[in-house]
C-alpha positions as CSV (number, residue, x, y, z in Angstrom):
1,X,-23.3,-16.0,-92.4
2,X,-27.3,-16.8,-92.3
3,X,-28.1,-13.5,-94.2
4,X,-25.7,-14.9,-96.9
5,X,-26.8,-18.4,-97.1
6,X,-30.2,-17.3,-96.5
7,X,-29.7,-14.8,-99.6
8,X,-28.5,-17.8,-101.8
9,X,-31.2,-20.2,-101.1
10,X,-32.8,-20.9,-104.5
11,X,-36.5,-20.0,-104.8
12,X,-39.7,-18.3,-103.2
13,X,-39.9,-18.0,-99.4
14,X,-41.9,-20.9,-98.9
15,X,-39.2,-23.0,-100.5
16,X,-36.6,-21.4,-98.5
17,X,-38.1,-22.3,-95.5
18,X,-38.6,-25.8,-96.8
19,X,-35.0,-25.8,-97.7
20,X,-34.0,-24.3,-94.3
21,X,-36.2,-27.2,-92.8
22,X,-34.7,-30.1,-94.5
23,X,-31.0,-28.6,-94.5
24,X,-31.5,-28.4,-90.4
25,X,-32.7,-31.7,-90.0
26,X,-30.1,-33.3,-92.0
27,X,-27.4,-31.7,-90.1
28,X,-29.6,-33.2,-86.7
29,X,-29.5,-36.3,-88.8
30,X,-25.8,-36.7,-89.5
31,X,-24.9,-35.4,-85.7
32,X,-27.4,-38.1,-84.0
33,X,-26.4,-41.0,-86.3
34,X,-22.4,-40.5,-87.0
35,X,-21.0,-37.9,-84.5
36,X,-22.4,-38.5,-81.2
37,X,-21.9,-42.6,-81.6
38,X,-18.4,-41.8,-82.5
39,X,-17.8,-39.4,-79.5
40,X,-19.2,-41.3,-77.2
41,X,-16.6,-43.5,-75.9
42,X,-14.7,-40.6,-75.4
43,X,-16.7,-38.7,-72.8
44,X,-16.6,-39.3,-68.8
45,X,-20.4,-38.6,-68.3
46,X,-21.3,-42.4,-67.4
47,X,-18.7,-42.3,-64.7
48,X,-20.0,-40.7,-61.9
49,X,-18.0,-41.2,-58.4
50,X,-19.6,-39.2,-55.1
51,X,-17.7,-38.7,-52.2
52,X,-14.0,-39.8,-51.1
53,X,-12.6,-43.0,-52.4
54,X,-11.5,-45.1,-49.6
55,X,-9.2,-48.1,-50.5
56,X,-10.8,-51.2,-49.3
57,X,-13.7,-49.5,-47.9
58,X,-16.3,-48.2,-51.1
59,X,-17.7,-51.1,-53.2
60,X,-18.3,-50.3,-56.2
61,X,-21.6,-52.2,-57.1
62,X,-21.1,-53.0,-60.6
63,X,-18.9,-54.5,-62.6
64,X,-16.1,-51.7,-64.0
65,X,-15.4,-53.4,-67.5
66,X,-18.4,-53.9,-68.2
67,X,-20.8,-51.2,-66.7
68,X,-23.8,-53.5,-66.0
69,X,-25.3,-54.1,-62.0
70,X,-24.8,-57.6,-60.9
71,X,-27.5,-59.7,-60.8
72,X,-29.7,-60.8,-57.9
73,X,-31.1,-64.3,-57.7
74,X,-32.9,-63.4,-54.5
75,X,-36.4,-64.7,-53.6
76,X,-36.4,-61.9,-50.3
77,X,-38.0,-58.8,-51.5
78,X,-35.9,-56.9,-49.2
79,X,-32.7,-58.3,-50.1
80,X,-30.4,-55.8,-51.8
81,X,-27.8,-56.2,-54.5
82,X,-25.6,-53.1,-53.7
83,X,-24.0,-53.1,-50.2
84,X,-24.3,-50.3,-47.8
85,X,-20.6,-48.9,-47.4
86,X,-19.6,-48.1,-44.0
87,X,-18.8,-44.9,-42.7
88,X,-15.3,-43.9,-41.9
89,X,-14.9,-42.4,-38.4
């Protein structure tokens, strides 16, 4: 399939290559800009779990409709904004 498009590219090999370039980063282009945004939504990569779920136990840190941490308004360095789930024993 390359030998043949390669074979119908129009011109001397410098312009082929040219060709080749621009042809290859159009395609990146069109893939970055329109297909990835579009498939986005419909991939599980940003929802990550690790470990067993336990009902009432894990706290989920962030807010699930929206994706985003919660906010701390502390003034204590220390403080944290994600709680420590317990173990179960």
């Amino acid at each position: 399939m390359y030998a043949w498009i390669w074979r119908h590219l129009p011109g001397p090999l410098w312009v082929r290559i040219s060709t080749s370039v621009a042809a290859v980063a159009g395609l990146c282009a069109l893939m970055w800009f329109f297909a990835f945004p579009w498939a986005e939504p419909l991939l599980p990569f940003d929802d990550v779990q690790v470990g067993e779920i336990v009902p009432g136990q894990d706290v989920i840190p962030y807010d699930t409709e929206t994706n985003n941490t919660v906010p701390t308004h502390s003034v204590d360095p220390s403080a944290t904004s994600v709680p420590i789930p317990t173990t179960v024993g």
